[in-house]
C-alpha positions in Angstrom: 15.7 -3.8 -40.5 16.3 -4.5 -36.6 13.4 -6.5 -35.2 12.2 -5.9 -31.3 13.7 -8.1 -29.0 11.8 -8.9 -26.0 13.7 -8.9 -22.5 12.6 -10.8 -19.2 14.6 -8.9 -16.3 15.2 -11.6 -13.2 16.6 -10.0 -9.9 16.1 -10.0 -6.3 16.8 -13.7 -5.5 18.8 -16.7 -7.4 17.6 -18.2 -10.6 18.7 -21.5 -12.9 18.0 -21.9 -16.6 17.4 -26.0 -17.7 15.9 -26.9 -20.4 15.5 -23.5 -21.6 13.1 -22.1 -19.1 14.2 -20.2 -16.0 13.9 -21.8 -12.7 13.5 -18.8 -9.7 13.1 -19.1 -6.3 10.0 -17.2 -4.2 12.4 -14.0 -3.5 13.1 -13.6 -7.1 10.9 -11.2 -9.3 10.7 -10.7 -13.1 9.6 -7.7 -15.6 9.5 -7.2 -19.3 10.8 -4.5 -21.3 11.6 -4.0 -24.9 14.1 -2.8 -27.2 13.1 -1.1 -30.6 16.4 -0.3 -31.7 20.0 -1.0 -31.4 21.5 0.9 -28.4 24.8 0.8 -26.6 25.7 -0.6 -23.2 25.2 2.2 -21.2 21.8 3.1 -22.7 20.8 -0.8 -22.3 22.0 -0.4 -18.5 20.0 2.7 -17.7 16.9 1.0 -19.8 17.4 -1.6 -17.0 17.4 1.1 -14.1 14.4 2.7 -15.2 12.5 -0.3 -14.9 14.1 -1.4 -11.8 14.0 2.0 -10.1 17.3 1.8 -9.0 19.7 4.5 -9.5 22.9 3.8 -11.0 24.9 6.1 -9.1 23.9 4.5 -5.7 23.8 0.8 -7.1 26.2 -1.6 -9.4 24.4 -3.7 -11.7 25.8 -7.0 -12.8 24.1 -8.6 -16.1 24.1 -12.6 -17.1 22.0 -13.5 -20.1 20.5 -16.9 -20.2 19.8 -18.5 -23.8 20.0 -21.7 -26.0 21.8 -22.1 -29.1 22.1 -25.2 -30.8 20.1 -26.9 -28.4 22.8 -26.2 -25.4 22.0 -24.0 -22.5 24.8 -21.1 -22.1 25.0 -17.7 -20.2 27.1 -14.6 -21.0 27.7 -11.8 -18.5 27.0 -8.1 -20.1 29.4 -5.7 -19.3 30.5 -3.5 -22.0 29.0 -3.1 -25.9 31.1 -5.8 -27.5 29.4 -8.5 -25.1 26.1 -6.6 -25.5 26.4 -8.0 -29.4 26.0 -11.7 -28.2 22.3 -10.1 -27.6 21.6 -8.8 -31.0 23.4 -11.5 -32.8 20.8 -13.9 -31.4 18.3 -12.1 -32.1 18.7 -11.7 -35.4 19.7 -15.6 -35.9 17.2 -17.4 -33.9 13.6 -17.4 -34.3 11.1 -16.8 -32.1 14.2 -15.3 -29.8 13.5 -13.9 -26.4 16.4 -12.8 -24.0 16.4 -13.8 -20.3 18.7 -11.5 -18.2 19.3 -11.9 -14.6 20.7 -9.1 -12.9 21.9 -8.1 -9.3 22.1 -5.3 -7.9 24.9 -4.4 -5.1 25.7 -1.1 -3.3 27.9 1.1 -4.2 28.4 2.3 -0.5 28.0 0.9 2.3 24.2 0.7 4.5 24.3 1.5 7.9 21.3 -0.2 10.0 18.1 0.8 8.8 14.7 0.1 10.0 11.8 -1.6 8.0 10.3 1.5 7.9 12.8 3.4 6.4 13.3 1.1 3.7 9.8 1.1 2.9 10.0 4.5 2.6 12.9 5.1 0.3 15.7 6.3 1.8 17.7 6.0 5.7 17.3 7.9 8.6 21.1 7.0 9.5 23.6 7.6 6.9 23.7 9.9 4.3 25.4 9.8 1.1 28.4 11.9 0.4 26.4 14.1 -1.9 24.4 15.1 0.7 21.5 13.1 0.0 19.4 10.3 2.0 20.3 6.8 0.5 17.5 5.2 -1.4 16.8 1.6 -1.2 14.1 1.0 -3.9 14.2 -2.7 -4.0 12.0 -2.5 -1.1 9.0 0.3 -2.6 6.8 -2.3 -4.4 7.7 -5.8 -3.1 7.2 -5.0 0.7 3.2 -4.9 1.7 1.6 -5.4 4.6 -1.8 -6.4 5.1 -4.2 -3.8 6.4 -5.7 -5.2 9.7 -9.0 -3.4 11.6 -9.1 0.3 12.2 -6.4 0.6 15.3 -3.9 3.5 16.3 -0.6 2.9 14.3 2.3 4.0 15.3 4.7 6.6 13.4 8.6 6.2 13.4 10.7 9.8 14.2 12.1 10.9 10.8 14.8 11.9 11.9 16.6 11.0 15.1 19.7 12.3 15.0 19.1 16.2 14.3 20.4 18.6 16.8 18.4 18.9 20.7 18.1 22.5 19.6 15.9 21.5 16.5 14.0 18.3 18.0 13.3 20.7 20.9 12.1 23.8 19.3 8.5 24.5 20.1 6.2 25.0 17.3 5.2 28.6 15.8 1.5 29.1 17.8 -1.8 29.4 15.2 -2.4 33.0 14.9 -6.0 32.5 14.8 -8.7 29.8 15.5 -6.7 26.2 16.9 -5.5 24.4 14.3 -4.6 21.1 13.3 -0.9 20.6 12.7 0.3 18.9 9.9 3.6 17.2 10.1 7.1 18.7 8.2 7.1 15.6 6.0 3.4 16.5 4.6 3.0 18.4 1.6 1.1 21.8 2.0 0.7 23.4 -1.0 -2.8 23.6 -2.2 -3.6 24.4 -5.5 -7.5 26.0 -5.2 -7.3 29.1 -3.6 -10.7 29.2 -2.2 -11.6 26.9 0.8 -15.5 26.1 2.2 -15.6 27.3 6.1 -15.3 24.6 8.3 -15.9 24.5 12.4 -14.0 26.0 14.3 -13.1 22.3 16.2 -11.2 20.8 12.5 -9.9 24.1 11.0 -6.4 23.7 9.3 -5.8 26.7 7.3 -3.4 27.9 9.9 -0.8 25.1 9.9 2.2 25.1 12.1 5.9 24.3 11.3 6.6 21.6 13.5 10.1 20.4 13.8 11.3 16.6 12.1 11.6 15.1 15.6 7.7 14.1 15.6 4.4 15.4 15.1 3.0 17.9 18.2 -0.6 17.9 18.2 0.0 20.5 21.4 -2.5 22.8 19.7 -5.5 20.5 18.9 -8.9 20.2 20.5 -9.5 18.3 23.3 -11.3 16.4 21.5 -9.5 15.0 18.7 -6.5 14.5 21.0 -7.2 10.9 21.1 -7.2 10.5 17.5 -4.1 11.3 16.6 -0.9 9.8 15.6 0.8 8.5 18.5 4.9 9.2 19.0 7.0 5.6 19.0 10.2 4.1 18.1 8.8 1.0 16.8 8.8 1.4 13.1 7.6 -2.3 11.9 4.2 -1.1 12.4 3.5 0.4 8.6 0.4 -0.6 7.6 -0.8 -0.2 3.5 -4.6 -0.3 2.6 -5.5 -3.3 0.7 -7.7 -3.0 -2.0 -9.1 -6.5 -1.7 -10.2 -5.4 1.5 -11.3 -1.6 0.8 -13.2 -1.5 4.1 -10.4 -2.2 6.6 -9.4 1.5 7.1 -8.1 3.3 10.7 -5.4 5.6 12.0 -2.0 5.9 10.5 -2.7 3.8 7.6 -1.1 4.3 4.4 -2.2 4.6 0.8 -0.5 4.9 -2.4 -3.0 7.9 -4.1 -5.6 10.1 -2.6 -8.2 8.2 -4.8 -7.4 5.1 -2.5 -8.2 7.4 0.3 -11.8 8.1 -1.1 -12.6 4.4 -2.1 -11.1 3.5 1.5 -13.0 6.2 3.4 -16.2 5.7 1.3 -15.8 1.7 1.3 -15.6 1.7 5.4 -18.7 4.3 5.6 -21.0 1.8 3.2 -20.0 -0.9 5.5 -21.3 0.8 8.5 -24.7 2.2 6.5 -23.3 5.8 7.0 -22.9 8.7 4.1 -19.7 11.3 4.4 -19.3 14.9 3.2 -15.9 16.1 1.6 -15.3 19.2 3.8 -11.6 19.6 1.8 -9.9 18.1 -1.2 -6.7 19.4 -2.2 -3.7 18.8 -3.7 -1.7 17.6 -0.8 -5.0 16.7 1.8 -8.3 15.3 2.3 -11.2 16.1 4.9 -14.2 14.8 5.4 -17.1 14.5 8.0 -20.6 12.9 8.5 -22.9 14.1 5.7 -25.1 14.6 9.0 -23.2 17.6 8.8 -23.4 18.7 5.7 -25.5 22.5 5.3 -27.6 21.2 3.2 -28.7 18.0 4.7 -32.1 17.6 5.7 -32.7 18.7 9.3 -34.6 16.1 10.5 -31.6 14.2 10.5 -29.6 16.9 12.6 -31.3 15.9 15.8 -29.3 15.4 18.7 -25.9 16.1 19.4 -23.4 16.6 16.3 -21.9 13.4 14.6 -18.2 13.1 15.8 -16.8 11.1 12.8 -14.0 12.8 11.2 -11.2 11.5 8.9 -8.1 14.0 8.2 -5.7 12.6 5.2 -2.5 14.1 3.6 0.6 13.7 1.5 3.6 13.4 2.6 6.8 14.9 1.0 8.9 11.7 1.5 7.8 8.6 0.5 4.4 10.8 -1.6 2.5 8.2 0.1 -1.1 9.5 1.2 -1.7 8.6 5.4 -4.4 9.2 7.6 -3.4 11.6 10.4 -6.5 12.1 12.4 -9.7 9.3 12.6 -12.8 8.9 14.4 -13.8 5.4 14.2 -17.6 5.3 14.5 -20.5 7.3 13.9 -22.7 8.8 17.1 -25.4 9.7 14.6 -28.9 7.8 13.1 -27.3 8.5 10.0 -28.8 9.9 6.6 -29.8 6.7 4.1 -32.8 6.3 2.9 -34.0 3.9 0.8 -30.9 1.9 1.4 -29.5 4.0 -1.4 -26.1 5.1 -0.2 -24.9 8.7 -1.8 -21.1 7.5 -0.8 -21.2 4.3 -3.5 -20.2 6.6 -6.6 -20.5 5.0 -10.3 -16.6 4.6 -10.6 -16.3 2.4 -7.3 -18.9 -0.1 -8.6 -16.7 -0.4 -11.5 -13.9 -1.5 -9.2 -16.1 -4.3 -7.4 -18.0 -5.2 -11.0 -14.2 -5.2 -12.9 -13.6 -9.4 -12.9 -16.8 -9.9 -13.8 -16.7 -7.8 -16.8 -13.5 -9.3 -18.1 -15.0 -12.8 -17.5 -18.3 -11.5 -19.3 -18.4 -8.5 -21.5 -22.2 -8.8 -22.0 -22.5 -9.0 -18.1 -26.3 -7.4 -18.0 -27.0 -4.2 -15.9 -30.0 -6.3 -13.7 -26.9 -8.8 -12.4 -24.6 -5.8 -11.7 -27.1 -4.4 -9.6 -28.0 -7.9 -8.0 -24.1 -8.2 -6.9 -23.9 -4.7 -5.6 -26.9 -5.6 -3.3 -25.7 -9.1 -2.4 -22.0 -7.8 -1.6 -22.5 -4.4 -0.4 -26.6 -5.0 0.6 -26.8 -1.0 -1.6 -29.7 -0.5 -4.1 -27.9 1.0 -6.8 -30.2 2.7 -9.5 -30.6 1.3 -13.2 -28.5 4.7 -14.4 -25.9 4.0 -11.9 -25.3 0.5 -12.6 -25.2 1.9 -16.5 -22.5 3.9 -15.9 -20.5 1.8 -13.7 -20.8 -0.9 -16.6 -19.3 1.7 -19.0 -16.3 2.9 -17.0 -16.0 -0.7 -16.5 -15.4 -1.6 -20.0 -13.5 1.4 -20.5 -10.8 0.5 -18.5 -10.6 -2.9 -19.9 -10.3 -1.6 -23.5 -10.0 2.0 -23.5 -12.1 5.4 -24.2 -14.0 5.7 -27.7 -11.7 7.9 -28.8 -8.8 5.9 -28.3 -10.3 2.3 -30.1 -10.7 4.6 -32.7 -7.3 5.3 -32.6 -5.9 1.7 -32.3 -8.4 0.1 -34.8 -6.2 0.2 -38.1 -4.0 -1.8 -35.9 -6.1 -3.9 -34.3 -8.0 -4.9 -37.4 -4.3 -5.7 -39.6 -2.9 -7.8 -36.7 -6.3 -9.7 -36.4 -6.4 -10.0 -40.2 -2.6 -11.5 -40.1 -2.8 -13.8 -37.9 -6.1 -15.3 -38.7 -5.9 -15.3 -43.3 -8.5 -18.0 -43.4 -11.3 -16.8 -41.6 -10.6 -12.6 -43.2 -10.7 -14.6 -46.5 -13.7 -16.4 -46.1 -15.5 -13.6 -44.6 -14.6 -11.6 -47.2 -16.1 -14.7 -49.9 -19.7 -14.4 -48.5 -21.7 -12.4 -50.6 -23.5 -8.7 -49.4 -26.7 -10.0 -50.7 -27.0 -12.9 -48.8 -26.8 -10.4 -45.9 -27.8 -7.0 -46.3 -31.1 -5.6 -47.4 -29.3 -2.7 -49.7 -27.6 -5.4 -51.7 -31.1 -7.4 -52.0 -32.0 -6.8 -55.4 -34.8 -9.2 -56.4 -36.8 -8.1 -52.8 -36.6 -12.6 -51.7 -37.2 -11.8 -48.2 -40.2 -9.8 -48.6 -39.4 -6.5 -46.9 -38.0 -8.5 -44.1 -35.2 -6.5 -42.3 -33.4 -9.0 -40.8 -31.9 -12.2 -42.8 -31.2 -15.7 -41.2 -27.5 -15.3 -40.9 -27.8 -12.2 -39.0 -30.7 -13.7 -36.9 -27.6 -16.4 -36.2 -24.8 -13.2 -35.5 -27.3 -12.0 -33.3 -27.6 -15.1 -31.1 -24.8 -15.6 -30.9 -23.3 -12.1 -29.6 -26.1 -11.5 -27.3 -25.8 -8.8 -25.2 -23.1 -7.0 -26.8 -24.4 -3.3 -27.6 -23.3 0.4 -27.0 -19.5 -0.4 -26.1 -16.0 0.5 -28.0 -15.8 -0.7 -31.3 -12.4 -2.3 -30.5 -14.6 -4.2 -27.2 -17.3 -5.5 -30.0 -14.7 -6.7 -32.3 -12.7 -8.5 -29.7 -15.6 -9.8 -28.0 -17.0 -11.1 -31.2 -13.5 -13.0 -32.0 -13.5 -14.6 -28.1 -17.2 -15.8 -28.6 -16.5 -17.1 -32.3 -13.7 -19.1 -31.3 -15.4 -20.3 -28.0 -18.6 -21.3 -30.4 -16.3 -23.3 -32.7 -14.7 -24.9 -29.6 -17.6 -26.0 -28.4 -19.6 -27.1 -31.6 -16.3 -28.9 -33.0 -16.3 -31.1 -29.5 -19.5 -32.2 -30.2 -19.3 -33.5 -33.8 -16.0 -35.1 -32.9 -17.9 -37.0 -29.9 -21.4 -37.8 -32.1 -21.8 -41.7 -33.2 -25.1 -40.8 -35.0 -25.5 -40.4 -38.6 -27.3 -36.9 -37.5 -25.6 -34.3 -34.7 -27.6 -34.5 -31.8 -29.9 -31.1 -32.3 -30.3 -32.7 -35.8 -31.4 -36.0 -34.6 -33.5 -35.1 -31.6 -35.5 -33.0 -34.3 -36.0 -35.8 -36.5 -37.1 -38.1 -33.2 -39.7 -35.6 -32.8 -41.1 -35.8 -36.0 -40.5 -39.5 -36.2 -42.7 -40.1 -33.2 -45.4 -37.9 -35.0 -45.2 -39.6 -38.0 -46.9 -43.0 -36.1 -50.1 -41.2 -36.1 -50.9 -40.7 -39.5 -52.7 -43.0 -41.8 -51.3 -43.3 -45.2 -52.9 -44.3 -48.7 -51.1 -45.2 -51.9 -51.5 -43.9 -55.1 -48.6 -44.2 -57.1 -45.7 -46.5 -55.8 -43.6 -46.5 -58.6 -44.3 -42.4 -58.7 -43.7 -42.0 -55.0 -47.1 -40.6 -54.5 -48.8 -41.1 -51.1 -51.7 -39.4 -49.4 -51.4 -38.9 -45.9 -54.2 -38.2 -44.0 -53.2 -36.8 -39.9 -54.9 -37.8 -37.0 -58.0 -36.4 -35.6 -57.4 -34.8 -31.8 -60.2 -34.6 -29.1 -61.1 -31.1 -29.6 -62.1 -31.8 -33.4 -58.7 -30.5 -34.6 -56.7 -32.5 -37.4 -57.9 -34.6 -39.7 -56.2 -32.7 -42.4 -55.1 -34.4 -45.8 -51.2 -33.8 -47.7 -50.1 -35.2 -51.0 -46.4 -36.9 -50.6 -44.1 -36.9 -53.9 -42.0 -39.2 -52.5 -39.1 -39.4 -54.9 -39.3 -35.7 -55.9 -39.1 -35.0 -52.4 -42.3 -32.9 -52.1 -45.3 -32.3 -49.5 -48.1 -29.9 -49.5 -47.3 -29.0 -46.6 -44.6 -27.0 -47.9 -41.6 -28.3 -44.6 -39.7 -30.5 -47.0 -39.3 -28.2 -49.3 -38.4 -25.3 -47.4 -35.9 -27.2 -45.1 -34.5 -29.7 -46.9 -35.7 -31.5 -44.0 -38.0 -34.5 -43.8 -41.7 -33.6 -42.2 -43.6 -36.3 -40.2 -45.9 -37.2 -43.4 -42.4 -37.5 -45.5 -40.6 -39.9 -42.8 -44.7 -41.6 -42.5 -44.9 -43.0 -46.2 -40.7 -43.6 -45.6 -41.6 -45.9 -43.4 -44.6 -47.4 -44.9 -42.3 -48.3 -47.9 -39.4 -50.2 -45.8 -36.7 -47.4 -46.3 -34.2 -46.7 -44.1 -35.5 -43.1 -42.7 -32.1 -41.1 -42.4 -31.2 -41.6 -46.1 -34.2 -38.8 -46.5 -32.1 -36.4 -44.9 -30.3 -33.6 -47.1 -26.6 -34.2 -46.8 -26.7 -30.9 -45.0 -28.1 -32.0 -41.7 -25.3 -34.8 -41.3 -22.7 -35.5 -39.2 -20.1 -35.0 -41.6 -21.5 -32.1 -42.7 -21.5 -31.0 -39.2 -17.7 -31.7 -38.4 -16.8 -30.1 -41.8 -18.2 -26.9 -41.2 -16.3 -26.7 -37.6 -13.0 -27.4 -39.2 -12.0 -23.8 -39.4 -9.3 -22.5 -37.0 -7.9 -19.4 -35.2 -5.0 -18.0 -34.0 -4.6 -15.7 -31.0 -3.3 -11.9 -31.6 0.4 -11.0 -31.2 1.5 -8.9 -28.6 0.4 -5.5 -29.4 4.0 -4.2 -29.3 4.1 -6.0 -32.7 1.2 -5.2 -34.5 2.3 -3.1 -37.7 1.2 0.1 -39.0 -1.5 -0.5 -41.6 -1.0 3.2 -42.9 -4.4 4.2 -42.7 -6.6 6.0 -39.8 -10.1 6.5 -38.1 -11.2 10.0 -38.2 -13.4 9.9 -34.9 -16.7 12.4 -34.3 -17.2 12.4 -30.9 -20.7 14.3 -31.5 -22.0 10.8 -32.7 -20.9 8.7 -29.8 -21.6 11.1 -27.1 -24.9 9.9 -25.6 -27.4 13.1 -24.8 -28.4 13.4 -21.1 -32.1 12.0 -20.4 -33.5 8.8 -21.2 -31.8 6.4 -23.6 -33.5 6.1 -27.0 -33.8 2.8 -28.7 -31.5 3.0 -32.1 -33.7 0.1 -33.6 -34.6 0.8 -37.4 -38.5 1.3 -37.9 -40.3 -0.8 -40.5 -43.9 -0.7 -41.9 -45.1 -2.5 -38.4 -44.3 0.1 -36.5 -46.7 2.6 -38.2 -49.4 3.8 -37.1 -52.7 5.0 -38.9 -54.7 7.0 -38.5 -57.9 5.3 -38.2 -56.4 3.0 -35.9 -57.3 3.7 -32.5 -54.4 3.6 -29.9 -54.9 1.8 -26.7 -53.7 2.8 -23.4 -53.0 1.1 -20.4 -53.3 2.4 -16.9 -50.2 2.1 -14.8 -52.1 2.2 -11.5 -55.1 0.4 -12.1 -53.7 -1.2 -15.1 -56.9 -1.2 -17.0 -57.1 -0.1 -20.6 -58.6 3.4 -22.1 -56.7 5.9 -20.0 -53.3 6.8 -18.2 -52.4 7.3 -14.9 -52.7 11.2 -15.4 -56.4 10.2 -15.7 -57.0 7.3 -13.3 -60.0 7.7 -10.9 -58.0 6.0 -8.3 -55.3 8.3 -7.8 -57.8 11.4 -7.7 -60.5 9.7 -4.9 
């Protein structure tokens, strides 16, 4: 049976392995992949090109393998299948084994000079290969960002500067109706919707012009937009990528890697400024939007005055695919739309991106703190439902959809029950009846519908409700193991015979205990009367019989909690014993330290977790919530029933006085 051999992949700068660990510089960078099966050299070599995206045609790629055997450090270079065997022959010898592979990457032709912004862009403007094709340099795609500075005009590089004068001169086909905007060659134009809204006359672009590669004309727009346009220039070092961790740093000529960066951008920079937008396009290949000022259906008191001039034009281009913005107005001229302070441009999804840490810090993160950070970092009043939702995608992309933790549960649940034996087993050991009500068959708890240890489960996964079943289960591993953490510091530290909770408990009671007065009856019996003290409002006063060696009081605490009550540790002291050897062995220390012995181990890679050979059917018509208000899912019992010759009492929620409702309040009907 082959076993998966994990593979770290080293290139881009020079590395050292000592010591068995691999020593890199800043320029180098690292990925993982994995093999499943046994594969030859050339399939092991385009495995590495797939996840270097590098084409092997363009690029030679030179293999050394780092590893350790018998405790000396040795490399091997990879170049055809019989040193490729070195590989599996570790793997299948030494435990634990994981390969480390450096590997450089050299032309196979020669680079003329390129710019910075041609490499960034995949391919040169210069030379071309002798199949015909630009020349792509893909070691520069992902490691080459540049922070996104304030909204300013950036400046576009010619694509192509050594076409013929007749094509870099050739005048653009004219609109053949309203002026249009004129989308660069290099932008992709196909639209997939067939319909499109009307727009004003001023931003129309369904007419779009072939333009030549030598730059973008914008001979044919309106005056003006003229100045918010992409200006012509050589200099090509000015390529400038939005950063998500600053969403609201957006402006002309600025790049992005998807049109939803576009939207979180645009919207991001429009909260910032307290204004709303309306989508006037979204295709395929480009993105239009205006003021929501605008928009037809905006309320016309806020269409006083002159139009609002913001406009933001986005589109793909065929190239690089990158999305850039072609055509920005950088302020608003309007009073804008919010009110309330309740910006329509903050959707559900985007709160999810700002809310994202702190929901894989805290999974139980409660919807009232959401809302509290969304008004102290974006000062937006987000609504309860909102903040709901944004919570849900949230968790969602941290553990996946319901139907998929469905999907990877069998899995999940075998690999947790592998590497943890000891704690599956003694789950496993503890009885139904001691916590369900079905498996209750003498009725001991009295109808009750909750038993202590769930009352404990409950405490202590507080907070986690209506998520993923994979989420809960997880989540309830993480705060297990951080309860046992912390509870197995603290017996380890305690010098007391009692853990701290324990013995500030029986301080309390000790204390109390200096009150009463105690009469003997019986010392060779153990029996004690013990008679409380009287308070100043005429309360106490009250009389308990103590059976001292049976470990009895009427007042029923000793028995019921193993645990001394203040009469108890009164007549303990009134005999000369020590008062802690009253205490059940329970409520000890070592008690304590032996109940935190219990350990766990952390879940293999999911790569490895095995097929348990059973599945989750899932019904997505019983974890599909309805629309409307939530409904609480707790189970009724006989408190919650109400009879008919009980009346009901109502509370006004204007006045707030009882007998009637608000439908009925004399104050709001004067």
């Amino acid at each position: 049976m082959f076993t998966p051999i994990l593979i770290q992949l080293y290139w881009g700068g020079g590395v050292t392995y000592e010591n068995e660990r691999i020593l890199a510089d800043n320029n180098t960078r690292s990925t993982t992949l994995i093999i499943q099966q046994k594969i030859s050299y050339e399939e092991f070599l385009n495995l590495i090109c797939f996840h270097l995206q590098v084409d092997n045609d363009l690029y030679r790629l030179t293999l050394k393998l780092y590893y350790t055997f018998n405790s000396n450090s040795q490399s091997s270079e990879i170049f055809n299948d019989s040193s490729l065997e070195v590989l599996y022959y570790l793997a299948s010898n030494v435990h634990n084994f994981y390969a480390n592979v450096h590997v450089t990457i050299d032309p196979r032709i020669s680079l003329g000079q390129s710019s910075c912004m041609d490499l960034l862009r995949g391919f040169s403007s210069v030379n071309e290969s002798p199949l015909g094709t630009m020349v792509p340099y893909q070691q520069f795609t992902e490691s080459h960002v540049f922070e996104a500075g304030p909204s300013t005009n950036t400046n576009l590089h010619c694509l192509s500067n050594n076409e013929d004068d007749s094509n870099s001169d050739s005048e653009a086909e004219p609109p053949t109706s309203e002026e249009s905007e004129v989308v660069p060659s290099s932008v992709e134009t196909t639209d997939v919707d067939a319909d499109e809204p009307e727009i004003d006359a001023r931003f129309n672009s369904t007419n779009v012009s072939q333009t030549s590669n030598s730059g973008f004309d914008y001979a044919n727009d309106p005056e003006e937009l003229k100045a918010y346009a992409i200006n012509e220039s050589d200099d090509d070092d000015d390529m400038e990528i939005w950063d998500q961790n600053y969403p609201a740093r957006v402006g002309l000529g600025m790049f992005f890697r998807n049109k939803n960066d576009v939207m979180l951008g645009v919207r991001s920079w429009n909260i910032n400024c307290g204004r709303e937008l309306y989508v006037v396009e979204s295709k395929s290949a480009k993105w239009r939007a205006k003021c929501y000022s605008q928009n037809p259906n905006c309320n016309t008191n806020f269409a006083t005055g002159p139009p609002c001039s913001w406009y933001v034009y986005a589109v793909k281009r065929r190239n690089d695919h990158m999305w850039q913005i072609i055509r920005w107005v950088d302020s608003h001229n309007c009073y804008g739309t919010i009110v309330g302070n309740d910006n329509r441009s903050l959707k559900s999804r985007d709160v999810a991106t700002h809310i994202l840490h702190n929901m894989r810090e805290d999974l139980a993160y409660p919807v009232k703190q959401i809302r509290a950070f969304i008004k102290d970092q974006l000062n937006v009043d987000i609504s309860y439902s909102k903040a709901w939702r944004a919570r849900k995608e949230a968790i969602e992309r941290i553990y996946g959809s319901w139907e998929s933790n469905f999907e990877e549960l069998p899995r999940y649940i075998a690999a947790l029950q592998e590497s943890n034996p000891e704690a599956w087993e003694y789950l496993r050991n503890i009885k139904e009846s001691k916590w369900t009500l079905l498996k209750d068959k003498n009725y001991r708890r009295w109808g009750n519908m909750t038993t202590n240890i769930s009352e404990s489960f409950n405490n202590a996964l507080g907070g986690i409700r209506l998520m993923p079943i994979k989420a809960i289960i997880n989540c309830t591993f993480e705060k297990s193991v951080e309860h046992f953490l912390k509870n197995t510091e603290i017996a380890w530290n305690c010098q007391t015979r009692l853990p701290p909770r324990t013995w500030r408990w029986f301080e309390k009671r000790d204390l109390k205990s200096r009150e009463h007065r105690i009469i003997e009856f019986d010392f060779r019996r153990g029996r004690y009367k013990v008679v409380s003290k009287i308070q100043t409002n005429s309360t106490g006063g009250n009389d308990y019989t103590v059976e001292y060696l049976d470990k009895k009081c009427t007042c029923g605490k000793w028995q019921m909690q193993r645990f001394p009550c203040s009469h108890a540790i009164a007549v303990c002291h009134n005999r000369g014993d020590p008062p802690e050897t009253i205490v059940h062995e329970l409520y000890t220390t070592g008690a304590y330290k032996a109940q935190y012995e219990g350990q766990f181990f952390p879940l293999t890679h999911q790569d490895y977790w095995n097929d348990p050979g059973w599945k989750i059917k899932a019904d997505a018509s019983k974890i599909t919530t309805s629309r409307g208000r939530r409904r609480s899912r707790r189970i009724h019992n006989e408190m919650d029933v109400h009879h008919p010759d009980q009346p009901r009492t109502f509370r006004c929620g204007i006045c707030k006085q009882l007998g009637h409702r608000r439908n009925a309040c004399q104050s709001s009907h004067p």
